[in-house]
C-alpha positions in Angstrom: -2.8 18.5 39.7 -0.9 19.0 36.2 -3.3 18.9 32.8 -1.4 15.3 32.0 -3.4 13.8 34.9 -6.8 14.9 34.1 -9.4 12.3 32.5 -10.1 13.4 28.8 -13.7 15.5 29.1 -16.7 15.7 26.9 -16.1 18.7 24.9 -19.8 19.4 24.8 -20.9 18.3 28.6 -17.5 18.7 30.4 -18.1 15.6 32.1 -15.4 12.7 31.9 -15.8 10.9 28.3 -16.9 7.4 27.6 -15.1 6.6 24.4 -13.8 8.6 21.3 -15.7 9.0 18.2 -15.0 6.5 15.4 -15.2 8.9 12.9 -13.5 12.6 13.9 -11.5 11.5 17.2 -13.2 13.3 19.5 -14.1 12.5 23.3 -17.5 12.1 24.0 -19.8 10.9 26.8 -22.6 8.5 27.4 -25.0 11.1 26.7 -23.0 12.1 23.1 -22.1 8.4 21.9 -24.1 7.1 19.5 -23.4 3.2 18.4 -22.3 2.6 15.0 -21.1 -0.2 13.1 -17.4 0.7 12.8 -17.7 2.0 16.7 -19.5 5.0 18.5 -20.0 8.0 16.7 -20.1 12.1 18.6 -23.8 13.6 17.6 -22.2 15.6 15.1 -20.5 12.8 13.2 -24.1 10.6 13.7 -26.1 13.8 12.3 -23.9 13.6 8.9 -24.9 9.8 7.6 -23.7 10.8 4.2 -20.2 12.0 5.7 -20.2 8.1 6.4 -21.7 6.3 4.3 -19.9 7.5 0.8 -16.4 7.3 -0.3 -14.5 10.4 -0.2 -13.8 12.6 -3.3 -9.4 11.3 -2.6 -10.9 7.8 -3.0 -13.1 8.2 -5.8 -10.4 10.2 -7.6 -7.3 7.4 -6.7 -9.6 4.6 -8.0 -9.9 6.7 -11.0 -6.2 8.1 -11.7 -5.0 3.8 -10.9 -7.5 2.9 -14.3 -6.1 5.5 -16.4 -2.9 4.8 -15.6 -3.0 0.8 -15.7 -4.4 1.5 -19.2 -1.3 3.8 -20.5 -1.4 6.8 -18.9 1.6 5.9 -16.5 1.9 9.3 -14.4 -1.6 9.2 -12.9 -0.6 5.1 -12.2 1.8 6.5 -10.2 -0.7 9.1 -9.0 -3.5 6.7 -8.2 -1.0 4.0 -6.1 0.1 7.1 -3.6 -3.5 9.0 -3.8 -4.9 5.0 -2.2 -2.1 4.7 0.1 -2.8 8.0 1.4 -6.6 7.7 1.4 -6.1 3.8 3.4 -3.7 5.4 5.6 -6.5 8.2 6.3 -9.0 5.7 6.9 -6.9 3.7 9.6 -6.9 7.3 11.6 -10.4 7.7 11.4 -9.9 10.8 9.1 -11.9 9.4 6.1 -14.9 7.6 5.6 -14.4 4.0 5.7 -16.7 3.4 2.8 -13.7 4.5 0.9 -11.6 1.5 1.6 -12.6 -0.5 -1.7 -12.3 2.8 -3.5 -8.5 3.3 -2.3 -7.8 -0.4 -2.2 -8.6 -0.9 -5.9 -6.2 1.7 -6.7 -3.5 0.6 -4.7 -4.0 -3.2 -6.8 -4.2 -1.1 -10.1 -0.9 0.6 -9.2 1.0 -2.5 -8.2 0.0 -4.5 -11.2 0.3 -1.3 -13.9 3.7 -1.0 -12.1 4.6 -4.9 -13.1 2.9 -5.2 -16.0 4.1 -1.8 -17.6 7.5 -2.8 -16.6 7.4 -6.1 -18.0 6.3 -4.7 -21.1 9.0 -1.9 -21.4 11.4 -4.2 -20.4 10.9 -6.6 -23.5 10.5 -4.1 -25.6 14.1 -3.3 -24.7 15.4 -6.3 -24.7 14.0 -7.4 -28.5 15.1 -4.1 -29.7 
C-alpha cells in the first residue's frame, strides 16, 4: 500500500483523524478536537486562547500603515493595502487569527479610497496648473 492511500493520522494518537484544526491545519482525532466557533481546534491551538482571540501584530500594523498613509503619507498607503491583503489572504488559510479580519479589512478600504482620493487630488492639481 503506497503513502497516497493511507487516511491522514492523528499526529499525537496515530489513530485516523476526525477533522483538521481550524487554526494551524493539523489532523487531529476525536480525542484531540476541541469545538470552536470558527471550527475544531487541536489541544495546542485550544490551550493558546489569546493566539485566537487577538489580531495579529501584520494586522494591527496594516490598519495602522492604511491611516497614515490615507492621511499623506502615501508609501505606507501603499504599504498598508498589500500588508491587509496579505494578512486576509493569511486568514482564509487558517494561518492568522481570524480576529484580525476587521484589522486587515480596514486597511485594505483605507488603501483603495487613499488610492482614489490621492489620485483625484494629484490629478486636479495637475490639471489647474
Amino acid at each position: 500500500m503506497d503513502a497516497e492511500a493511507l487516511p491522514p493520522q492523528c499526529p499525537v494518537h496515530g489513530v485516523p483523524a476526525a477533522a483538521i484544526c481550524a487554526r494551524c491545519g493539523r489532523f487531529a482525532c476525536g480525542e484531540c478536537l476541541r469545538p470552536a466557533p470558527d471550527g475544531g481546534l487541536c489541544d495546542e491551538c485550544h490551550a493558546r486562547p489569546a493566539a485566537r482571540l487577538t489580531a495579529s501584530a501584520r494586522a494591527r500594523r496594516a490598519l495602522l500603515f492604511g491611516a497614515l498613509g490615507f492621511h499623506g503619507l502615501l508609501p505606507l498607503l501603499v504599504a498598508g493595502g498589500w500588508l491587509g491583503r496579505a494578512e486576509l489572504q493569511a486568514i482564509t488559510r487558517g494561518e492568522a487569527p481570524a480576529a484580525g479580519r476587521p484589522y486587515a479589512q480596514g486597511a485594505v478600504a483605507f488603501a483603495f479610497a487613499g488610492a482614489v482620493l490621492w489620485g483625484w487630488l494629484l490629478f486636479a492639481l495637475l490639471v489647474n496648473a
